[in-house]
Each structure stands twice: as structure tokens, then as C-alpha cells.
C-alpha positions as CSV (number, residue, x, y, z in Angstrom):
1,X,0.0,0.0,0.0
2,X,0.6,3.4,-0.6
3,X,1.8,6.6,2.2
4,X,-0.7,9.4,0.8
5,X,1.9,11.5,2.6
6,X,5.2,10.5,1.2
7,X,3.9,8.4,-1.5
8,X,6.2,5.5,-0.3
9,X,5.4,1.8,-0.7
10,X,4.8,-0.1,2.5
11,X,3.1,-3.0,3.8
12,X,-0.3,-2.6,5.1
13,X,1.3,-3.2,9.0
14,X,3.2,-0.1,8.0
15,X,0.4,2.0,8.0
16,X,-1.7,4.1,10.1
17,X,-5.5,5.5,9.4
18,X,-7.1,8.1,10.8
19,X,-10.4,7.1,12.0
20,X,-12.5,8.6,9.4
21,X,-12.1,5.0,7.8
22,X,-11.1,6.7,4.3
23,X,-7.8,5.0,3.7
24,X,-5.9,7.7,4.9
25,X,-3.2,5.3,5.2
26,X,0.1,7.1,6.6
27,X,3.1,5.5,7.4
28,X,4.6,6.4,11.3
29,X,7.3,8.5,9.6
30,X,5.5,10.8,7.8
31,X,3.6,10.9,11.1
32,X,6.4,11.4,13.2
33,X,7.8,14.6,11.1
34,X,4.0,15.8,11.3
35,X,3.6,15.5,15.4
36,X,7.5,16.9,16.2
37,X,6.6,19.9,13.8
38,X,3.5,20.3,15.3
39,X,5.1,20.2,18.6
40,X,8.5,22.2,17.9
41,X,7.0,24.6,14.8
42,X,4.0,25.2,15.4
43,X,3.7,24.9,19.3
44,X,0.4,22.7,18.9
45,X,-0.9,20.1,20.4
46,X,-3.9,19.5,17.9
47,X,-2.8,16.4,15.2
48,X,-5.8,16.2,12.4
49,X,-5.4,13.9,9.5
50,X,-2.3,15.0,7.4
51,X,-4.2,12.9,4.2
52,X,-6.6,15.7,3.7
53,X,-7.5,19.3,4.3
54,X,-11.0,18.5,4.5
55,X,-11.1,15.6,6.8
56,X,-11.8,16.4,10.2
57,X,-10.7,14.3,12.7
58,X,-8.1,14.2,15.0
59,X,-4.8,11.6,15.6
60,X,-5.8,10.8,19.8
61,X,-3.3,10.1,21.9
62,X,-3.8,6.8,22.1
63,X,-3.2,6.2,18.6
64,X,-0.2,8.1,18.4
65,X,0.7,6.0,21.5
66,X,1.1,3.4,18.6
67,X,2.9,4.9,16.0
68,X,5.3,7.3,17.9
69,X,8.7,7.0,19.2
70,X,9.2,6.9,23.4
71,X,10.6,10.3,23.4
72,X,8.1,11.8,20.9
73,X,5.1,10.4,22.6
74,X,6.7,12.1,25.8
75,X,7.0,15.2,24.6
76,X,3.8,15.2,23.1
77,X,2.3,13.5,26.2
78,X,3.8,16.2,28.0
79,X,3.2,19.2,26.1
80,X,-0.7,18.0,26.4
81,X,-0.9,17.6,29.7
82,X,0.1,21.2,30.0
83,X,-2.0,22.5,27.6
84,X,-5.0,20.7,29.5
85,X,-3.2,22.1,32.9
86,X,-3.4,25.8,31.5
87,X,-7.2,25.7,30.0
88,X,-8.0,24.1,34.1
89,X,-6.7,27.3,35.2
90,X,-8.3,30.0,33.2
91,X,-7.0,32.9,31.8
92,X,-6.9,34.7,35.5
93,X,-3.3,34.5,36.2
94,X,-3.8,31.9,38.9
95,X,-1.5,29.0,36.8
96,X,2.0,29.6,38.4
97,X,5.1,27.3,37.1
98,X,8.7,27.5,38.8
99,X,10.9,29.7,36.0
100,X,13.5,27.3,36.9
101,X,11.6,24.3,37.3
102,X,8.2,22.3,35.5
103,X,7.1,22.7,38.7
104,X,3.4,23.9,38.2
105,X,0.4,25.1,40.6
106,X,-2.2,27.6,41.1
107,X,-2.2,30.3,43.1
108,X,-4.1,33.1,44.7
109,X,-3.5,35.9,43.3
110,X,0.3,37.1,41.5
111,X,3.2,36.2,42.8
112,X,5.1,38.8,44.6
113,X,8.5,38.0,44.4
């Protein structure tokens, strides 16, 4: 079968779909590059379907589980978590994380130091 990424030849255990069930068959290195740019270029943690513009859904975690390498699926793991940490705490100033440190909490109030 065919990457509709890359356009590289692979067997079919090579291949990823998104779950729109379209054979949007992508092989884990063309999904790779697409979660680390996400991650390091674009600073998102939102993976839709690289097959098509128009399809709408969404790699989950749990699929890219699957396909990504340990320290990709950490990073992205990570970089989830805090954007699900920092929508918890609103845009009132109460999320506080240690400048030197990932040390995170909420607080009341700004910090005066």
C-alpha cells in the first residue's frame, strides 16, 4: 500500500488511518515529522489527519501511542498535559510554574517576588 503523505510503498502493518475509515493510510514516519513539527513549529498540540484538508478528525493520543517514538510520545504527552493544565486554570493569572523548574500550581493571586 501506498503513504498518501510520502507516496512511499509499505506493507499494510506499516500503515496508520485516521479514524475517518477513508484510507488515509500514513506510514509512522510521515507521522512522526508531522507530530514533532507540530510540537517544535507550530507549538500545537492538535494532530488532524495529514491525508486531507478537508477531513476532520483528529490523531488521539492513544493512537499516536502506537505509532510514535518513546521520546516523541513524551514530549507530546507532555506538552498535552500542560496544555489541559493551563485551560484548568483559566485565563486569570492563577496557573503559576517555577521559572527554573516544571514545577506547576495555582495560586491566589500574583506572585510577589
Amino acid at each position: 500500500k501506498e503513504c498518501l503523505c510520502c507516496f512511499g510503498d509499505y506493507p499494510v502493518s506499516a500503515l496508520k488511518q485516521c479514524s475517518a475509515g477513508e484510507n488515509h493510510n500514513v506510514c509512522r514516519d510521515c507521522i512522526q515529522r508531522y507530530v514533532s513539527e507540530q510540537l517544535d513549529g507550530n507549538g500545537s498540540t492538535v494532530f488532524k489527519c495529514i491525508v486531507s484538508a478537508e477531513c476532520s478528525c483528529e490523531y488521539s493520543l492513544a493512537f499516536l501511542d502506537q505509532v510514535l517514538s518513546p521520546t516523541l510520545k513524551k514530549r507530546a504527552n507532555e506538552m498535552v498535559a500542560l496544555e489541559e493544565i493551563k485551560k484548568a486554570g483559566g485565563d486569570d493569572g492563577t496557573l503559576w510554574q517555577c521559572p527554573k523548574c516544571a514545577h506547576m500550581g495555582f495560586i491566589d493571586g500574583k506572585p510577589t517576588w
